[in-house]
TORSE-374073 format. One record per residue (C-alpha): residue in three letters; y, z, x. Coordinates in steps of 0.2 Angstrom, whole numbers, plus 5000, padded with zeros to 4 digits. Layout:
<sites>
AlaYZX ...
</sites>
This chain:
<sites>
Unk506750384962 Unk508850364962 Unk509250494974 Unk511150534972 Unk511750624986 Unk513450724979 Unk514450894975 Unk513250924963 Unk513651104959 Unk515451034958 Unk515250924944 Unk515450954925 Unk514750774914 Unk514050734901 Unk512750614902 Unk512050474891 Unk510350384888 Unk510650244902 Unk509450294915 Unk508450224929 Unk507650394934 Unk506050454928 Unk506950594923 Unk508850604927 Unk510050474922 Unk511650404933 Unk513250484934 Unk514550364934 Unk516050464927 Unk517450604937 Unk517850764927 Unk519350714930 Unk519650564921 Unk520450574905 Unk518850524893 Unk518050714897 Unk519350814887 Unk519050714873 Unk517150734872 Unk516850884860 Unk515651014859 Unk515050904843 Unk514650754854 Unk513850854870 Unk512650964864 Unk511050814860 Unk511550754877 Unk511450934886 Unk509750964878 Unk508750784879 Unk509450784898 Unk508950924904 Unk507050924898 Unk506750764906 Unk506750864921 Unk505650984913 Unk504550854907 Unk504350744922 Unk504850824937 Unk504250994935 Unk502550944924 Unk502350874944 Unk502750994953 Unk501951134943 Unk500351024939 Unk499951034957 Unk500451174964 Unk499351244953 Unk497951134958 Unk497651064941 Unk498150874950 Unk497550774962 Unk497950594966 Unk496950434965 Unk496550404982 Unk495550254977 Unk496750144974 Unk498450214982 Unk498450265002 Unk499150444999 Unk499450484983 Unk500350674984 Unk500250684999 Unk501750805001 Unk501250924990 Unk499450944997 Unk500450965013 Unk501451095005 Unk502851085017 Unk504351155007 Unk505751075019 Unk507351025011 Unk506650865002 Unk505150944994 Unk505650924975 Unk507350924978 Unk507750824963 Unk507250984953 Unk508851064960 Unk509750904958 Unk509450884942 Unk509351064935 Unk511151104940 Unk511650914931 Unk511050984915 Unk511651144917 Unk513451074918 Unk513251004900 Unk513051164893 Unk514351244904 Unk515651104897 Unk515151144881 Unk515551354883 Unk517151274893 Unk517851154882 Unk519751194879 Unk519251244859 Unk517651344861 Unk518051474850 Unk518151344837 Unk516251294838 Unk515351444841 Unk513451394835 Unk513751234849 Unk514251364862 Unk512851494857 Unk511551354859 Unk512351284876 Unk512251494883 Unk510451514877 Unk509751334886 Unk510951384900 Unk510151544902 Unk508251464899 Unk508551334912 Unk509651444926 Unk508351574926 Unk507051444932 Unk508451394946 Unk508351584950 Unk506551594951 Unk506251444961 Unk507651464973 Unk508351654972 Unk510151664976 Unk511151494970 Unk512851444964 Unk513151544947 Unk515051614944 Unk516051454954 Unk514951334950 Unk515151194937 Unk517051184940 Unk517151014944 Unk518350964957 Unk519451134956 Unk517851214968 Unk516751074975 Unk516051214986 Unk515551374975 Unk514951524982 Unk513051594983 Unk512851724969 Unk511551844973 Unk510151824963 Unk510051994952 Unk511851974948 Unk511451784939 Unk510151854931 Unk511252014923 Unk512651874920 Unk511351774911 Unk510551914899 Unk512551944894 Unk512551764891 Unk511051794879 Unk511751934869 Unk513551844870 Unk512551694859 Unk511751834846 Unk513551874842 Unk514151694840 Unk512551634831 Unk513151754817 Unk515051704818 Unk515651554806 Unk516551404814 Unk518351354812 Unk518451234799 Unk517351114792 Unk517450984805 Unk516651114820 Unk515151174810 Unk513651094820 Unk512550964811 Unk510850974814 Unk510550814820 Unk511650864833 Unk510351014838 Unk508750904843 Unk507751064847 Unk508251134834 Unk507750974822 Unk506150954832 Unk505451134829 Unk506151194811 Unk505451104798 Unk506851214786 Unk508551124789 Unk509651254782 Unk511051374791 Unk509951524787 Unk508551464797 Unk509551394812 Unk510251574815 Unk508451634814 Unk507851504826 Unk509251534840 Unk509151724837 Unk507351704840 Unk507651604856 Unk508851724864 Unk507651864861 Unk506051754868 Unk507351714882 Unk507751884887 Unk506051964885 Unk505351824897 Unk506951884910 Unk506252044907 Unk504652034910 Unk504851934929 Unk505752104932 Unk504252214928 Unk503952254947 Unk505652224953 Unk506152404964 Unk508052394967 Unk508752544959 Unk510252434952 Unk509252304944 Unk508152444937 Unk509652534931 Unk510252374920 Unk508652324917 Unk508052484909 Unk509352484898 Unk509252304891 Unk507452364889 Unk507952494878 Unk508952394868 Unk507552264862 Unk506352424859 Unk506852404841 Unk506652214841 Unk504552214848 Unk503952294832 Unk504152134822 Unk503351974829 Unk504751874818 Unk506051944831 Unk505551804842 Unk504751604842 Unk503551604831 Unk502951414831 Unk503151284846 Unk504951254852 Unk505051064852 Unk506550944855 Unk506550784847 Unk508350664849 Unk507450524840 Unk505950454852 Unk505250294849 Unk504150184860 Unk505650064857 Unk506450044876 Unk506250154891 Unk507450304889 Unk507050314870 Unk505250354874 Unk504550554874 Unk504950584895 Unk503150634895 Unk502250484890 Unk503450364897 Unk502950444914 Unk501150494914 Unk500550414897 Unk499250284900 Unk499750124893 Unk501350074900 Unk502150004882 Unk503449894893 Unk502149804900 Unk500349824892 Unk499649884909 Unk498850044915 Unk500450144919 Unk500750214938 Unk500950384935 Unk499450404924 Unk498250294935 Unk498950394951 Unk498450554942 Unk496650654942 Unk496150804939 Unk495650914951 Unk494050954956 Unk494551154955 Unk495251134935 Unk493551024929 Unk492451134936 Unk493351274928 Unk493551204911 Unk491751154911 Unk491051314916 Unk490451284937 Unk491551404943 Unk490851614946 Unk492351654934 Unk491851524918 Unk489951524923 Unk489251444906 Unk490651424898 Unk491351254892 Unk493251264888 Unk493551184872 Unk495451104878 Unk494551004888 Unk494550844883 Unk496450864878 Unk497150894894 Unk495850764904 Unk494650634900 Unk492850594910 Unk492750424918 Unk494650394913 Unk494950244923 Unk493150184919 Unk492150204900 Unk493050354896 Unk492050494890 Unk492250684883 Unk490450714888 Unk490550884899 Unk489150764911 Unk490550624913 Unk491850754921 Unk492050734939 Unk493650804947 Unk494550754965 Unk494750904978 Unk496550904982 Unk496950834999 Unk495350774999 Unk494550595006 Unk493350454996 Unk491750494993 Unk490450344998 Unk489950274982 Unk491250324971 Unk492650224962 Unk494250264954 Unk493250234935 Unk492050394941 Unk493450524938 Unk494450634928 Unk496150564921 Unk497450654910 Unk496850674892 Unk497050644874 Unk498650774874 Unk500050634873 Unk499350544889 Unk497650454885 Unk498350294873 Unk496750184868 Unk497950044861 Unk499850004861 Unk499750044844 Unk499350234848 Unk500550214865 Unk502150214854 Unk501350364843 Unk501350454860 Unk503150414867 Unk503950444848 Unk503150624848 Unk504350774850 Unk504450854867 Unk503851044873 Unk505051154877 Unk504151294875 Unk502551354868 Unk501851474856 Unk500451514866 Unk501751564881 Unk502951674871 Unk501351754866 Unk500551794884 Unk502151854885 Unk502151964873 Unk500452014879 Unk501152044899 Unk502752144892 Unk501352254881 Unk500452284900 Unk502052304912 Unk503252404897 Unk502252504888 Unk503352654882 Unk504652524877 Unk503852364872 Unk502852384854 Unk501552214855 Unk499952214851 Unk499452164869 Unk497652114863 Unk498252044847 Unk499451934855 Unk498351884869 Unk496851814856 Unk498451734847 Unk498951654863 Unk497551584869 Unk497251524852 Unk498951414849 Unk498651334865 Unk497151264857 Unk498251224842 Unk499551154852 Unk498551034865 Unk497350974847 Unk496051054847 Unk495351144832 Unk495751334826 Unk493751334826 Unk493551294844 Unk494851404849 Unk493651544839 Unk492051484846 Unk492951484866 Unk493551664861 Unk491851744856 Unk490951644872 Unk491951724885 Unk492151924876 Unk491151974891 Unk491951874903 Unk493051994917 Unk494551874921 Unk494451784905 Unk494451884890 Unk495652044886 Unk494352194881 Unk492952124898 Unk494752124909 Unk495052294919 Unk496752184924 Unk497452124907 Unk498852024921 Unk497151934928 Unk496651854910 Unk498351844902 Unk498851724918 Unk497151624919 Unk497251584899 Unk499251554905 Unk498651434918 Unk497651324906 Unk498951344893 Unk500251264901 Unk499351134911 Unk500350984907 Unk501451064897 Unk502351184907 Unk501651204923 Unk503251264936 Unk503251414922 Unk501251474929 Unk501751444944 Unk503351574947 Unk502251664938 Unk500751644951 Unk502051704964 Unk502351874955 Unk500751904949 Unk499451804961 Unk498451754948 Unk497351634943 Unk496751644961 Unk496651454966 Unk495851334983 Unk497151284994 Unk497151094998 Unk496451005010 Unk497450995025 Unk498751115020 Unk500051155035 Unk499951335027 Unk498751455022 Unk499651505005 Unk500851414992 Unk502951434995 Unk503251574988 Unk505051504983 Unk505751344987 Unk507251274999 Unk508751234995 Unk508851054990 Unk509650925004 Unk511050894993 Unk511651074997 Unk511451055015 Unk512650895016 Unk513950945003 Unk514051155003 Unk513751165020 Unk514651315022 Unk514051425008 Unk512151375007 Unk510751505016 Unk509851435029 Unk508251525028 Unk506551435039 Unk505451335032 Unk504151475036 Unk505051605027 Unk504551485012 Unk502851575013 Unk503351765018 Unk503851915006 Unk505851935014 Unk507651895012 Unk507551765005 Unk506051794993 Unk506551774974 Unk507351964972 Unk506052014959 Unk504652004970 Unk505352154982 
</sites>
């Protein structure tokens, strides 16, 4: 990858489809040059939203895929495929493009909340502090106290101050309820109302293109948004945070009653993918589907990619937790023999232990490859189906463990139906990775009496809630399960082979960028406190 070595947190551009990154583009232009005050909030928003999930997409599909041991690498044909992360040394380099590239994108929607007329074009800005919000939150989570309140000023502060981290995340929920207000406000003239093809997540999840449902949408989104912050503060003990954060609580009571107060289908972004050229193509399959549409080869990132051992085993029931039961998203999220003659028999589903060496005998055609989910292409024909799908943004089934979690962790203020919105979640994840309604009724009654699986057999509702979470969000939205895994310590998962520590980073260091350009602001916690409940730990864990 491109790495980019600048004042990132400095910088305020908007950037265009003219990459070479898997999943950032090049930033060619200054802040200051004359061409970014004539840029609008009209022209910005696409941008802001198709950058950013490239990231999401690409980089942290990776990161989270096998953190959560869901991945391993194909050791049978590439000398050490992942090797950092079954190291899981989480030094300056480890992922640092997610840092990077995060903040990149962030300052698209901050130019857009910035831009000398805002108050013109309040539906653009509403949308830039919702994503904003989505997006810094995960920054948050990953990294605990970051750049927030002198950040994205371009070259007026190349070297903004560390916000502490429960501070960003008050900011951010103002942000939020900032957005609620401008969603209902009208814009300023004809010429500053926001066309819908100017909103590709918006395009790509409402099949209703009227101004009505677009308020409905983004007010849905702001409320999904918050109750997702306010759920990763459920165990939070600072008496501050608790102060602000009961009373937010309080003022979404009224909202949980009625599931039509928050995302009620899949969040999907689509800008106009086609299999056409490389940056056109869904960021997913260009990276990770398995026909490379350039070319007509096997593509590298899908052939460097197995299953792991821990995941096939658990999907096809050899595990003491799914004893017996075969998961029916199976075949979407891998294939048996994928590098071979592909099968979805449950016999033909042979996973890689993570870290782990060849086995005598045994070829790269012998395992497990991603699946039929937007990665296994059996012709070009069906490779550009893929690459033109929307992307994922955000699930259904997630917004629903959510609700389920926020029923578990608040339930004098939260009104779900935590059972209800549990069955319902694990049930759109079926939907959304493919797989029938009636598979996803058949996998429901299989594991009823199955403790760490089901709701009613679960004295833990967290346990089952993240489990169906984890396979849920395999492929999708991995990082997600993982900050989730550090609050929660669930799905209880292997370590890899030759892991330098006994336990995964609990957050993650601050990316070498920060280290060479904000040198005097950035924390300088150890690697080892990576791994350790202190300081420096993401603030909702203490």
């Amino acid at each position: 990858m491109k790495k980019i070595l600048i004042p990132i947190l400095g910088m305020t551009t908007l950037l265009f489809f003219n990459s070479c990154s898997d999943d950032f583009l090049d930033v060619n232009k200054n802040v200051n040059e004359a061409y970014t005050n004539q840029v609008t909030p009209k022209d910005r928003l696409g941008a802001a939203e198709s950058v950013i999930f490239r990231t999401q997409a690409n980089t942290m599909n990776r990161f989270g895929n096998l953190m959560m041991n869901a991945w391993a690498g194909n050791i049978y044909y590439y000398a050490s495929p992942y090797g950092d992360e079954f190291r899981m040394r989480a030094d300056s380099q480890f992922y640092s493009n997610i840092w990077d590239n995060l903040y990149l994108g962030l300052a698209n929607f901050q130019s857009i909340i910035d831009a000398p007329d805002a108050a013109k074009y309040p539906h653009h800005v509403a949308v830039a502090k919702i994503m904003k919000a989505y997006y810094m939150q995960t920054i948050v989570d990953l990294y605990n106290d970051a750049p927030y309140s002198e950040a994205f000023k371009g070259q007026a502060n190349k070297n903004p101050k560390y916000d502490k981290a429960k501070d960003i995340y008050k900011s951010l929920m103002a942000e939020l309820n900032q957005a609620r207000t401008l969603i209902q406000q009208t814009p300023d003239g004809a010429i500053y109302t926001l066309a819908f093809n100017e909103d590709p997540i918006f395009q790509g999840s409402s099949a209703t293109q009227d101004l009505a449902s677009w308020r409905t949408f983004w007010t849905q989104m702001a409320n999904t948004v918050k109750l997702k912050m306010l759920v990763r503060l459920s165990k939070c003990t600072d008496a501050e945070v608790l102060a602000w954060r009961n009373a937010e609580l309080q003022s979404m009571a009224s909202l949980t009653g009625n599931l039509a107060n928050f995302i009620n289908a899949d969040v999907k972004i689509q800008p106009g993918y086609t299999g056409a050229t490389t940056d056109q193509r869904n960021p997913f399959y260009n990276t990770y589907g398995r026909i490379d549409i350039s070319s007509g080869e096997i593509a590298a990132g899908f052939r460097q990619t197995f299953a792991s051992e821990h995941i096939i085993n658990t999907l096809t029931g050899q595990t003491p937790l799914t004893s017996g039961v075969v998961d029916g998203r199976l075949p979407r999220l891998f294939v048996g023999q994928g590098m071979g003659s592909a099968t979805t028999s449950v016999a033909g589903y042979v996973g890689q232990v993570q870290g782990g060496s060849k086995e005598e005998g045994m070829t790269e055609g012998d395992f497990a490859t991603l699946g039929l989910f937007m990665s296994f292409a059996q012709s070009s024909t069906q490779a550009n189906t893929f690459a033109a799908l929307p992307g994922l943004v955000l699930t259904l089934g997630e917004v629903r463990f959510l609700q389920a979690e926020a029923s578990v962790v608040y339930p004098t203020t939260m009104a779900f139906n935590g059972q209800t919105s549990f069955n319902d979640g694990v049930t759109q994840s079926f939907l959304t990775l493919g797989a029938s309604a009636a598979s996803a009724t058949s996998y429901l009654n299989n594991i009823a009496a199955k403790p760490g699986l089901s709701w009613n057999a679960t004295a833990n509702k967290i346990e089952a809630i993240q489990y169906q979470k984890w396979i849920g969000l395999t492929n999708i939205n991995p990082t997600e399960t993982y900050i989730s895994y550090t609050k929660t310590g669930f799905p209880q998962l292997p370590m890899p082979l030759g892991s330098y520590y006994p336990s995964r980073p609990k957050r993650l260091m601050y990316a070498q960028s920060e280290y060479i350009s904000n040198t005097a602001n950035v924390p300088n916690p150890s690697i080892d406190e990576m791994y350790s409940v202190n300081a420096y730990s993401p603030f909702w864990l203490k």
